[in-house]
C-alpha positions in Angstrom: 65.3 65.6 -6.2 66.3 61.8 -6.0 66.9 60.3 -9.3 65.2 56.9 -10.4 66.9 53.6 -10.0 68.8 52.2 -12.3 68.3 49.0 -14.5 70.9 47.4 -12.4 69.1 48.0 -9.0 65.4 47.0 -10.4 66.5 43.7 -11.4 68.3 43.2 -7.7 64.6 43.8 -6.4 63.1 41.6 -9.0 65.9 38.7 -8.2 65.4 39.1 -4.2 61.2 38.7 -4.7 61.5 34.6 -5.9 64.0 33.2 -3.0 62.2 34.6 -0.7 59.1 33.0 -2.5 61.2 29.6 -2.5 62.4 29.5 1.2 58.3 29.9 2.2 57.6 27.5 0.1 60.8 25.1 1.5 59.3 25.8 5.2 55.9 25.0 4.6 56.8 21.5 3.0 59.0 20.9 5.8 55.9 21.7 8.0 54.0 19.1 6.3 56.5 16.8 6.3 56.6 16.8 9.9 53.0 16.7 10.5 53.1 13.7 8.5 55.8 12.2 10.3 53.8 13.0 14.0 50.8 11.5 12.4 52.6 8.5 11.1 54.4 8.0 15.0 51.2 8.5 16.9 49.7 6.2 14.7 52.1 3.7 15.4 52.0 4.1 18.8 47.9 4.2 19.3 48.1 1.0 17.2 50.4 -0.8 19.5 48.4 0.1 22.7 45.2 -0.8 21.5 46.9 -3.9 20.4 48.8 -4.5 24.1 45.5 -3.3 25.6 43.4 -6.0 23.4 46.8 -8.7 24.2 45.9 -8.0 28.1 41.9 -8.4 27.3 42.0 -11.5 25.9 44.7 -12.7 28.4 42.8 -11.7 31.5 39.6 -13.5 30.1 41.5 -16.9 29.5 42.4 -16.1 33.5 38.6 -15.2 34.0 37.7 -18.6 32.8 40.6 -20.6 33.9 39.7 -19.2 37.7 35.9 -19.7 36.9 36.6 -23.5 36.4 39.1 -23.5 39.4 35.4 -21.9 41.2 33.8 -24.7 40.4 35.7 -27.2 41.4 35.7 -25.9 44.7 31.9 -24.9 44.9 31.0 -28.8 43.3 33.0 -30.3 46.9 31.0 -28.2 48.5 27.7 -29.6 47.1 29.1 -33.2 47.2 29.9 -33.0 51.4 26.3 -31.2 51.2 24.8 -34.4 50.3 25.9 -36.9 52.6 24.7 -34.6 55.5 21.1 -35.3 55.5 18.0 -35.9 53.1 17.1 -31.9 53.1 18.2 -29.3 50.7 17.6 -25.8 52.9 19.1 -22.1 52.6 20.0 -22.6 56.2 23.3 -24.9 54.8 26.6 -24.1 53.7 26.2 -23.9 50.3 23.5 -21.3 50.5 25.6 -18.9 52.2 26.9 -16.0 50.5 31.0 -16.5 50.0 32.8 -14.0 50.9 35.2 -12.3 48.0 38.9 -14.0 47.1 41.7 -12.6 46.6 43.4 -13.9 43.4 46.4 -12.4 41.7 45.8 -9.1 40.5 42.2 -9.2 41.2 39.3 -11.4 43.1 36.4 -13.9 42.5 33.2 -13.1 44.0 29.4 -15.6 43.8 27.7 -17.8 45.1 25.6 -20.9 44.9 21.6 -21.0 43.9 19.0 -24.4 44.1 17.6 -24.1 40.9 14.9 -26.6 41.9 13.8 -23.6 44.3 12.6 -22.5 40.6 9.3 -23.0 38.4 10.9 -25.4 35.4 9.7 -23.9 31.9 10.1 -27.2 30.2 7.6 -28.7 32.8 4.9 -26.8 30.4 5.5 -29.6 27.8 4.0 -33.3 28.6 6.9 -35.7 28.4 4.4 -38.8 27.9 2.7 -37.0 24.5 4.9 -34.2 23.5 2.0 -31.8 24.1 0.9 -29.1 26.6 0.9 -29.8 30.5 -1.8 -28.3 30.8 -1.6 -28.3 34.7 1.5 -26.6 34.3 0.4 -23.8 32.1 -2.3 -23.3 35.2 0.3 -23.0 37.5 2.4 -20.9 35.4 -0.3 -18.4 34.7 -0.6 -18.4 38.6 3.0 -17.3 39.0 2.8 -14.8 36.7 -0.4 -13.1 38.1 1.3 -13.9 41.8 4.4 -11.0 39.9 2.3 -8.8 38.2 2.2 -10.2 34.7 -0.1 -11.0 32.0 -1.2 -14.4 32.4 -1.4 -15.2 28.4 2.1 -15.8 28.5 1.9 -19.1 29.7 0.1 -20.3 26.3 2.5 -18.8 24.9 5.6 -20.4 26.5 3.9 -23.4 26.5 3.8 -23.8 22.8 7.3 -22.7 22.7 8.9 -25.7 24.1 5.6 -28.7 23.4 6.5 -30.8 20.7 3.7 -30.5 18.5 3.1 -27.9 15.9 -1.2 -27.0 16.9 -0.9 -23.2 18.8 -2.9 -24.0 22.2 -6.2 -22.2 22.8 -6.7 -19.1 23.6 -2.7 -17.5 23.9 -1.1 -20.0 22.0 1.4 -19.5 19.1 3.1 -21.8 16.6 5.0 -20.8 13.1 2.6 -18.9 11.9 2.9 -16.2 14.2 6.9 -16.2 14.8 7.6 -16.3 10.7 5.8 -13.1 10.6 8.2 -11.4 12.8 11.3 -9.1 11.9 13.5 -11.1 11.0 11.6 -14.2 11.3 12.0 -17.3 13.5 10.7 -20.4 14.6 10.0 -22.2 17.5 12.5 -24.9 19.2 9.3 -26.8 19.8 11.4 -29.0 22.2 12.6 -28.1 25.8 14.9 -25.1 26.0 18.5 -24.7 28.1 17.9 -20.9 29.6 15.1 -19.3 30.8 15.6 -16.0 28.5 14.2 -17.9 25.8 11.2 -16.5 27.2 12.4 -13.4 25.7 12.0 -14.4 21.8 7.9 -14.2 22.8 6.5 -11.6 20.8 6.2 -8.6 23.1 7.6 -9.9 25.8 10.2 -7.9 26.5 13.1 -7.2 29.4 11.2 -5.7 31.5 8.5 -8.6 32.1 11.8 -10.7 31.9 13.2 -9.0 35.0 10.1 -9.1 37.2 9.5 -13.6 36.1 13.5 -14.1 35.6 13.6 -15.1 39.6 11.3 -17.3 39.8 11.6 -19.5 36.7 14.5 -22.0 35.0 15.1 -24.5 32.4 15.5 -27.7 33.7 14.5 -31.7 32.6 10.9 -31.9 32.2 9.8 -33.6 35.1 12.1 -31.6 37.6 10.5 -31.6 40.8 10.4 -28.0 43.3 11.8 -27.8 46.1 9.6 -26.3 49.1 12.9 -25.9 51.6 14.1 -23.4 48.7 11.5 -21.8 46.5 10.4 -18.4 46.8 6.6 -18.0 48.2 5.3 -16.9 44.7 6.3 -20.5 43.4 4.8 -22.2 46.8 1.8 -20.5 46.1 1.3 -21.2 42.4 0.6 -24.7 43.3 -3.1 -23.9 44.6 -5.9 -21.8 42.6 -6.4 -18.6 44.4 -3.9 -19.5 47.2 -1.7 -17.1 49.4 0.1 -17.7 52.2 3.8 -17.6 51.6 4.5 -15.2 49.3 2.5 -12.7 51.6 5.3 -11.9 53.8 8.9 -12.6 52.5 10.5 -11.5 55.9 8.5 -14.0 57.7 10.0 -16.3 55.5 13.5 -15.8 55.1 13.2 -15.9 59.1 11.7 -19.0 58.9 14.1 -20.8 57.3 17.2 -19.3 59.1 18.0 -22.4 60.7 15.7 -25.1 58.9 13.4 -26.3 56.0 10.0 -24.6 55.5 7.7 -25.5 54.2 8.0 -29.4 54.5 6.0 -31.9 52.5 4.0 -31.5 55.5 3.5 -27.9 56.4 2.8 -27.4 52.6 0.1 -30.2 52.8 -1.9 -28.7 56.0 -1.4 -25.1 54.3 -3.1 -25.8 50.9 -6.4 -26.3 50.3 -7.6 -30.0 50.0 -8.8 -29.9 46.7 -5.6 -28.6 45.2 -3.3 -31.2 47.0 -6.3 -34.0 45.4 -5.6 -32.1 42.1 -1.5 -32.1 42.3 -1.8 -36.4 43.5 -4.1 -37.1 40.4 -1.7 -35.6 38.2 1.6 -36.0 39.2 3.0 -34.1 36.9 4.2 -31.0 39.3 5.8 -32.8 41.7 7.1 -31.5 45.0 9.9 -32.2 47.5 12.9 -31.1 49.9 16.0 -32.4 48.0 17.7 -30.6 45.0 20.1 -31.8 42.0 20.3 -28.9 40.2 22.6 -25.7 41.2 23.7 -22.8 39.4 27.2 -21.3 40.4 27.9 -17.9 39.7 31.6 -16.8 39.8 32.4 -13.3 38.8 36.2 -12.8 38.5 37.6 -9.4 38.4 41.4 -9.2 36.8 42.2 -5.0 37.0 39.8 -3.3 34.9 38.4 -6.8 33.1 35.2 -8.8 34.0 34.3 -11.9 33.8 31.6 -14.3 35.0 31.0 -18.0 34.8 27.0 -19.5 34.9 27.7 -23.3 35.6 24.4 -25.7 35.8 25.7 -28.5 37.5 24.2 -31.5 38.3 24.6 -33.7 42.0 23.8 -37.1 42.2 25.0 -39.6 45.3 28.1 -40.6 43.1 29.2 -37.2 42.5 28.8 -33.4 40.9 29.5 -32.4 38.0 28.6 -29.5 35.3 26.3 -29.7 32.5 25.5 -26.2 31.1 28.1 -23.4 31.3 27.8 -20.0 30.0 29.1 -16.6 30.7 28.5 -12.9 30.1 24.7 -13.2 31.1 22.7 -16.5 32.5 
């Protein structure tokens, strides 16, 4: 029979129990200490990429622009040997042609150039003589949005958005009483507008109606006259009351005008019915023609994974071309 420990061996045990308590604790400090220290280095590290990553960012966007405006300089001598070639403005000309893409430095520039006069002008809706509606040009608007497949109340509704005075037109109209009531309220510029999205603070509007009109309209001087050699067929046709012919077949078109200017003055004269060309003399207020002054270049520069693009209005004259509206990130 074994005989029971002694005191002396019973307090060995009870002595051996706490170190070994004591070295677990020791390890498991030492195992936070480390995960501190692993969170503290990634940390650092994450911070300093995001921060090299935002560095490069900001540096390729500078580039962006700096190789925009370089773009521009290059697309505005194009425009100026346009004009001393002949007294037509016509997609069948150098500057109408797609360029091809350029190889910069780490990346390339791709666009092109676009006659904004081939374009309905928004701010043609306001009467420059009384600050009021053109109402000739709400007619025509309301035609170019039935030619797309929109409402045709919109045009009241634009219209009040850039005429001077504060009375909503009859029967879409809309001044501050409406726009105030909205979330978060707003008012009207009630003067002419630089960008054609505008036409997205309308109450119900929305992108999708934007898309479908965006091609067709722009914000230009009130008074800006179209240009036939350019516009798309919907704008040709808005200029007579129940009146089709170009926009019918956009192929036809396009094929058209590979090598030329249609319509001229004259083709669009013989194709419109008489009473609308009366109608479009009396008024003068929608004029017509085959020469443009305003272009839009688009220059989209691509620097490894970064983007940028540059919208530039600019403006030709015989003296020279120069840019009067630039934006970039969307038009």
């Amino acid at each position: 029979m074994r005989a029971p420990p002694s005191r002396r061996a019973l307090a060995g045990r009870r002595s051996i129990a706490p170190a070994k308590r004591q070295r677990g604790v020791a390890l498991l400090i030492a195992l936070v200490l480390m995960a501190l220290v692993i969170i503290i280095i990634y940390d650092v590290w994450f911070s300093g990429a995001m921060e090299q990553r935002r560095t490069f960012a900001v540096l390729s966007l500078e580039r962006g622009l700096q190789y925009g405006i370089g773009a521009e300089s290059f697309v505005a001598k194009i425009l100026q040997d346009d004009a001393a070639n002949g007294t037509q403005d016509t997609l069948a000309e150098v500057w109408a042609q797609h360029l091809p893409p350029y190889e910069i430095d780490g990346g390339q520039i791709d666009g092109g150039i676009e006659d904004m006069q081939g374009r309905f002008n928004l701010n043609n809706l306001a009467d420059p003589t009384t600050g009021g509606v053109n109402q000739e040009a709400v007619d025509q608007f309301s035609r170019l949005l039935q030619l797309v497949g929109l409402e045709t109340k919109w045009a009241g509704l634009a219209a009040d958005w850039v005429d001077a005075d504060l009375n909503p037109s009859f029967p879409d109209g809309a001044e501050d009483s409406v726009y105030t009531t909205q979330t978060p309220p707003y008012l009207p510029p009630n003067g002419p507008i630089t960008s054609s999205s505008e036409l997205l603070a309308l109450p119900g509007f929305g992108i999708e109606r934007y898309r479908r009109i965006e091609p067709f309209v722009a914000a230009l001087p009130i008074g800006t006259a179209v240009n036939l050699c350019t516009a798309p067929g919907e704008v040709i046709d808005s200029f007579g009351s129940g009146f089709r012919q170009f926009s019918l077949d956009p192929v036809q078109l396009a094929n058209a005008r590979a090598s030329k200017c249609f319509p001229t003055m004259a083709d669009f004269q013989a194709a419109l019915p008489p009473a609308d060309w009366a109608r479009m003399q009396a008024k003068n207020k929608n004029g017509v023609g085959e020469q443009s002054h305003y272009f839009r270049m688009t220059a989209t520069v691509t620097i490894g994974t970064a983007q940028f693009t540059l919208y530039s209005l600019l403006y030709r004259d015989s003296a020279q071309v120069r840019p009067i509206l630039r934006s970039w990130g969307s038009n």
